[in-house]
N, C-alpha and C positions, 0 to 999 in steps of 0.2 A: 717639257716632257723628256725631249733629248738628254737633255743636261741632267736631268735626276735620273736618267739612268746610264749615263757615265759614272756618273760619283755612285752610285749603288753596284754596280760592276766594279770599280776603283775599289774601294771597301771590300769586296769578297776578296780580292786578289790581295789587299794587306793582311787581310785575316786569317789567308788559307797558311798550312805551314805545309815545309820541304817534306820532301817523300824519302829523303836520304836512309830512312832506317828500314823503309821497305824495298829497296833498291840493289842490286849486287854492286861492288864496284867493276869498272868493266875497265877494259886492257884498250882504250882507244877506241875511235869511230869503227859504226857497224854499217854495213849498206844491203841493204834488201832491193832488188832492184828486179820489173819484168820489161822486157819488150811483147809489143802485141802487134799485131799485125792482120791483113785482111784481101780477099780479092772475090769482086763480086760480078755476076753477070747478072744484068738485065734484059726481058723484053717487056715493053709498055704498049698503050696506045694512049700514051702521055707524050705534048711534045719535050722533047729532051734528047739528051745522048741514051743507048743502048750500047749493049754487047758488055763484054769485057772491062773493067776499071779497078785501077788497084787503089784499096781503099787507104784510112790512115794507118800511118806508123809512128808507133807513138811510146815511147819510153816514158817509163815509168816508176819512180823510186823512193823508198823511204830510207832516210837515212839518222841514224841515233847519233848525237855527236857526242853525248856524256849521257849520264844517268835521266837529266832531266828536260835535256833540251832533244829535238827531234826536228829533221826538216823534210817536208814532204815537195816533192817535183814531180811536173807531167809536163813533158814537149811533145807535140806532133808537126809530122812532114804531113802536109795532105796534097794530090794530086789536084795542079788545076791545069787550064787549057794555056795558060801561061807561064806555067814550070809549076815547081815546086813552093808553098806557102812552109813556111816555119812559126811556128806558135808555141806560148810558153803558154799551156792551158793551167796549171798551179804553180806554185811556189808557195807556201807556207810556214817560216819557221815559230815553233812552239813550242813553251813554256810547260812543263808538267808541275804545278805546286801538289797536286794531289789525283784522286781521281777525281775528285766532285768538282775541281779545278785547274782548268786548261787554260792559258790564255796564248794567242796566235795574233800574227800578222803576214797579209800577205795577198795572194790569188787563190781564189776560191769556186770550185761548184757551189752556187748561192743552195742554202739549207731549205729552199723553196719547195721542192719537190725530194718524194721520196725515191725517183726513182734518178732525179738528178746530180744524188749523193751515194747512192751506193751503186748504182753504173757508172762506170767512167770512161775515159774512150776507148779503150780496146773493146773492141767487140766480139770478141770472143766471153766478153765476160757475162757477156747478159744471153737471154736465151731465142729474142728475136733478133731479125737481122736488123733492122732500126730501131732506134727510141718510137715512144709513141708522137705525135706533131705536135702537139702542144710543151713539151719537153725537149723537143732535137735538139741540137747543135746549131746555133747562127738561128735559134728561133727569135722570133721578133713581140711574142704573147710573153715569154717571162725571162724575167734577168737569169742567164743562165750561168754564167758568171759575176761576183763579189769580187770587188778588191779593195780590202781593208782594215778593220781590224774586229777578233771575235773571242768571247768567254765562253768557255762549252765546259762540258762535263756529264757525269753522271753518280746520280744517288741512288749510291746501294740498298735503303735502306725502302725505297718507292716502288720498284726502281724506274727513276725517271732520266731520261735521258735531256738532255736540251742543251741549247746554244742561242747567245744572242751578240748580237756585231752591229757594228756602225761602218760605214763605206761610202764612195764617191756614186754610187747610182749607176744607172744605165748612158751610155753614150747617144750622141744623136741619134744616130740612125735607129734608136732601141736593141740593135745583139751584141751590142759589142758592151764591154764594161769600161769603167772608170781608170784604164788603166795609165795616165798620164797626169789624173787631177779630175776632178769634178766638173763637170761639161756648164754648171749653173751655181757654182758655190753650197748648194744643197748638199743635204747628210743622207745617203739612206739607212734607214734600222729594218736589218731583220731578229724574227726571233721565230722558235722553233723547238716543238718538244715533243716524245713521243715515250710513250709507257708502254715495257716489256716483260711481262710480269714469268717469271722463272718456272712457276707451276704449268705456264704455257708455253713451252721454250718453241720460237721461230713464228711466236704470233709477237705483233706490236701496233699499237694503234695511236696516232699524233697529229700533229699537225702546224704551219706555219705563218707569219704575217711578216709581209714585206711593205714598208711606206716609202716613196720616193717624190719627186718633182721630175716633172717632163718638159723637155726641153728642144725645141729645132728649130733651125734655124737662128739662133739666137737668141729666140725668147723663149718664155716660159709658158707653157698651155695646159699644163694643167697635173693636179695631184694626182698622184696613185697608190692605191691599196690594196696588195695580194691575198689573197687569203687561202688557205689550201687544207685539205685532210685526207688524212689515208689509212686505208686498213689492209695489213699482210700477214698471208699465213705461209709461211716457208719452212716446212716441215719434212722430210721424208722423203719421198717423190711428190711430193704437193709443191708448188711456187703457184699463189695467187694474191693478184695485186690490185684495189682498188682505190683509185685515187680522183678528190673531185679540186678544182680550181678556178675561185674567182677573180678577176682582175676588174676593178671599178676605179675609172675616173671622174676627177670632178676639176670643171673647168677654173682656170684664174679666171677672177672679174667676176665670173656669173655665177648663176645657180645652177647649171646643169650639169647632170653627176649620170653614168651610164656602167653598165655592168656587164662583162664581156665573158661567159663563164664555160668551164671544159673539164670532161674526161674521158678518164677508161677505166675498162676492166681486162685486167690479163688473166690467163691459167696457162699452164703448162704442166704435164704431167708423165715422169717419167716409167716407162712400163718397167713391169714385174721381170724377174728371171735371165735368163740369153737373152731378152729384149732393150735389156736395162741403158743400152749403150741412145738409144731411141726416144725422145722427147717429144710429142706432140704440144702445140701451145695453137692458142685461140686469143686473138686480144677484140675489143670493140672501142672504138674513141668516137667523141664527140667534140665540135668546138663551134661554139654561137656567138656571134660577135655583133654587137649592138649598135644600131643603123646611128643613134646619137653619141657613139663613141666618139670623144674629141681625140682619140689619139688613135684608136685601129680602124675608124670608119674610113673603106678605101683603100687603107693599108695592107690589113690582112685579111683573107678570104673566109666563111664558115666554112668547116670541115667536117666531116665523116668516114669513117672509113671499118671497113670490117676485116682480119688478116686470119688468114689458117699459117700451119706451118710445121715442122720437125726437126726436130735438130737431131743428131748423129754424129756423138761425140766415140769418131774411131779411133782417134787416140786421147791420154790422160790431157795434154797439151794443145789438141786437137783437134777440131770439129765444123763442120757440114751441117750448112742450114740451106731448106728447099721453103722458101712461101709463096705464097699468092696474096695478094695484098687487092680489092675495091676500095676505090676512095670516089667521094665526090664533094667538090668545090664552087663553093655557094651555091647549092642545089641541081648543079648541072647533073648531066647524065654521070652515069657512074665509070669511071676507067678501069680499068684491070691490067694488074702487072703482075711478072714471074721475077723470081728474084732466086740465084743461087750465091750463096756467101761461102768460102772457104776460112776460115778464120784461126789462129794459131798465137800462144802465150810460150813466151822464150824465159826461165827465169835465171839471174842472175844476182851474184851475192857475192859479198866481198868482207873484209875485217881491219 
């Protein structure tokens, strides 16, 4: 199955032709480039640190090197108790043969989640102060990094959006990705596609499948299959985002297969008038993790969580978020945390 869709992705990419005649010529490389940055205060009745922490910093850049090639970079410094962590969160260089054909290789936000792909790590970009839990960063529920290789595009004619790639999988521990080689010799295939129909401009509705093999300790424990969908209307002062996620394993050697499934719902709604600067957002998440899970039984906890919040964007570059965040893990009492984010996009650009 692998292999027929190599050679079927190979074929589009002989077939597509150069974009040279829709193209300008350009006078050498271009760089679009942001820094983002963040500083948050906590109080919990989680145990953990509180007060003050400065979050990631995290450059950010696209850069055009000719008409048709383009290479996309993401590093972040993140604060730990042991200095400073550096990470090359993408690297992707890419091929333009057309629009309906892109081909790429490299480090990737895996096309798993919608919200995995068009948030990235500055946090300033998105409208709450975290990802939802099932989607964070260093989450252990889905591959939140790819690194490998992928054919994307979009047909104007649908208009359908999609992408699909082949990659090393998930690393031991499950958050980390493949970024050395494949931890079991295994191929992971995602694939991924969402319909954004023009008459509805900032609705889109899709969805994704990710297949891998799981691997610790050495051995092999068992297949896995992601499956995900989402619907968004991001319109006006409207941002609403719903998204559902199942992750099902099925064990080597045996019969048993378990299904580990999560979501949310976001809104956020910017006021009318002198208020406009003022974003109210509500999200709700879910995550149920299945007692016969061969791979999260143990590992990761059920989750819940309900968040208020507001953002306060005082400057264009600029902005101030206040939440309150309930969560409860695997059914305990519920915690309550306060959360203040200062958050801030630097942008830079070169020729």
């Amino acid at each position: 199955m692998r292999r027929a869709l190599f050679w079927v992705c190979a074929g589009l990419v002989c077939l597509a032709s150069p974009v040279d005649a829709q193209t300008p010529d350009m006078q050498g490389p271009r760089l679009q480039a942001f820094l983002f940055g963040d500083v948050l205060y906590s109080a919990t009745n989680i145990d953990g640190p509180e007060g003050f922490r400065l979050g990631q910093m995290v450059a950010h850049g696209n850069a055009t090197l000719s008409q048709n090639v383009v290479f996309f970079g993401e590093v972040s410094l993140t604060a730990r108790s042991t200095g400073w962590a550096v990470v090359m969160e993408r690297a992707v260089l890419r091929y333009d043969f057309s629009d309906p054909v892109k081909i790429s290789a490299g480090r990737y936000h895996t096309p798993i989640s919608y919200w995995n792909t068009e948030f990235h790590h500055g946090l300033w970009l998105q409208g709450s102060v975290a990802r939802p839990e099932a989607v964070r960063f260093g989450s252990q529920y889905i591959p939140v990094h790819f690194v490998g290789g992928m054919l994307e595009g979009n047909l104007a004619s649908a208009p359908l959006y999609y992408s699909v790639g082949v990659g090393n999988g998930r690393s031991e521990d499950l958050s980390g990705a493949g970024d050395a080689g494949s931890v079991n010799g295994a191929t992971a295939f995602i694939a991924s596609a969402s319909f954004r129909p023009r008459s509805l401009f900032g609705f889109r509705v899709g969805g994704a499948i990710y297949v891998d093999r799981i691997s610790r300790a050495g051995a092999d424990i068992a297949d896995e299959t992601i499956a995900s969908g989402h619907v968004v209307w991001a319109r006006g002062n409207v941002e609403a985002i719903a998204e559902f996620i199942h992750v099902a394993h099925t064990e080597i050697g045996g019969t048993g297969s378990a299904g580990s499934p999560s979501w949310y719902a976001h809104l956020g709604y910017r006021l009318p008038g002198a208020l406009r600067v003022l974003t109210p957002y509500a999200r709700f998440e879910e995550m149920r993790i299945a007692e016969s899970d061969a791979v999260f039984a143990g590992f990761i906890a059920d989750y819940e969580a309900a968040v208020l919040g507001v953002r306060y964007d005082f400057d264009d570059l600029a902005a101030l978020k206040a939440e309150y965040r309930g969560e409860k893990f695997d059914g305990s009492e519920r915690f309550d945390s306060f959360f203040i984010q200062a958050s801030f996009a630097v942008p830079v650009s070169g020729g």
